[in-house]
Structures are given as C-alpha cells and as structure tokens.
N, C-alpha and C positions, 0 to 999 in steps of 0.2 A: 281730582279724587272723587269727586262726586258724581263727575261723566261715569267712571269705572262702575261705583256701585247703581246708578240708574240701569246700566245696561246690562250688571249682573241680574237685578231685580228684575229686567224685561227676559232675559235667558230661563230664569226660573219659574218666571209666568208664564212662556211656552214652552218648557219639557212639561208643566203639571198638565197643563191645556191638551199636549200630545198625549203627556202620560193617560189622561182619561176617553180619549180616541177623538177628540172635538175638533173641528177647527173654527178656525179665526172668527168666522159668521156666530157659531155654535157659542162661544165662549160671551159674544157680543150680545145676544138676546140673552142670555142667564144676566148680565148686569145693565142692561139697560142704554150700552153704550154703541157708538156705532163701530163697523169693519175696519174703517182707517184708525181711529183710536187706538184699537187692541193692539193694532200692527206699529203703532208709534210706541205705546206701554213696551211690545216685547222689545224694539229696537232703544228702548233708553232715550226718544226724543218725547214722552209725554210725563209731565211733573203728575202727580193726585193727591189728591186729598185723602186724608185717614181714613172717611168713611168710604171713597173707592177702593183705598186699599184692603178694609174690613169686606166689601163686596168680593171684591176677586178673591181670598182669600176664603169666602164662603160658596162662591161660586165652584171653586177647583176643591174641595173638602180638605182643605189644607190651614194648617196654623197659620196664621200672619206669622211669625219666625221663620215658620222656613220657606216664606217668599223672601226673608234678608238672609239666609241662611248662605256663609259663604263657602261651602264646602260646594260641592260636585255631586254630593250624591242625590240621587231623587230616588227614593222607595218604590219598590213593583209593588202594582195590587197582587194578592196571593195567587188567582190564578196565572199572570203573567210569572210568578217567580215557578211556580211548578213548572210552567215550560222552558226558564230559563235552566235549570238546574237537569230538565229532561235533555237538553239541545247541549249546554257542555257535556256532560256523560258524553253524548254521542262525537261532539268533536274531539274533546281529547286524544279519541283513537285516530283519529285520520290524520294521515300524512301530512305535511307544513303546505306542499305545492296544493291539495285536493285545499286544506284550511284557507290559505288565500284566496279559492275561486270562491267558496263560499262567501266570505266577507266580503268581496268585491258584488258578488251577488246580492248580499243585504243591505251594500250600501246604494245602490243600481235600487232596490226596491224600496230606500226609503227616502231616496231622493226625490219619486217619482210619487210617494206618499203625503210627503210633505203639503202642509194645506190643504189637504182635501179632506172635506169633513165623511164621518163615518158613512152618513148614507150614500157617499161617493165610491168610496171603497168599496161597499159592499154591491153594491150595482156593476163594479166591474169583474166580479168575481166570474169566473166559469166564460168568460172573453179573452181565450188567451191560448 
C-alpha cells in the first residue's frame, strides 16, 4: 500500500515539475538536492522528510495536498488552458482518422520532450 502511494507522490512531482516546463536538473537546483534524487522521488524509490516535502512543494508552487492528492487531475497554468480550450474547438471538427494522427503526433512530441529541461527545447526550435 505504501509502494502505491510513494509512486503516486513521485507521478505528481513530475506532472507539476513538467507542468511548469522544468526538467529533472531544474527542479534539482530549486531544492537543493541532486539529478538522481528527484528521479528516485518521481519513481516512488526515495522516502523524505516533511521539510523536503515542504521544499518541493514550494519549489513547484504547489500545496503540499496536492502532492498526496489522489485524484488525476493537475491544473493548467491559465495560459496553457487558453490554448487547451483553443486546440479542442479546433479538433472537435476534424474527422476521427485526421483526430488520431494528431494525437499520435503529440504523443511522438512529448515522448521526445520528456526530460529535457526548457532551455533544451527552446534551442531546438526552428531545427526541423
């Protein structure tokens, strides 16, 4: 029972981590702690202490709650939700075969996102 909720607690410390463009490095220097850590925290093999959990917690501008928060959902920052709510409009309309290439597309692009901290991303812009 306790494995389950470590590794939901590591799952929510990296959607918040992603949610705010960071990666694993990025999240590291805000609390002090090193690369392998954060990546044991998200994977549910590192125990902490309150006051690390009070760090990441203020680190990601997030409630301590809803790092034990067992729901699924993680909150868009406002401009992410203006483009979420831009981007359905737009698929709604499109056919189910065109809707699957997309989402195959966006999962192809965040596969390839994943871990890579902001100024990574942003360097590879305009290479493609």
């Amino acid at each position: 029972m306790a494995e389950a909720a470590e590794h939901a607690f590591g799952a929510k410390v990296r959607a918040y981590r992603t949610l705010r463009g960071w990666g694993q490095e990025d999240l590291a220097s805000q609390i002090g702690k090193s690369v392998p850590t954060i990546s044991r925290i998200e994977h549910g093999a590192q125990n902490l202490a309150l006051a690390e959990i009070c760090a990441l917690a203020a680190a990601l501008d997030v409630s301590i709650c809803a790092l034990f928060d067992d729901t699924d959902t993680i909150p868009l920052r406002p401009e992410a939700r203006e483009i979420m709510v831009a981007l359905m409009r737009v698929l709604h309309h499109l056919p189910l075969a065109l809707l699957k290439q997309f989402l195959a597309l966006a999962e192809g692009i965040a596969t390839t996102l994943q871990g890579q901290s902001p100024a990574e991303r942003e360097g590879g812009q305009g290479h493609g």
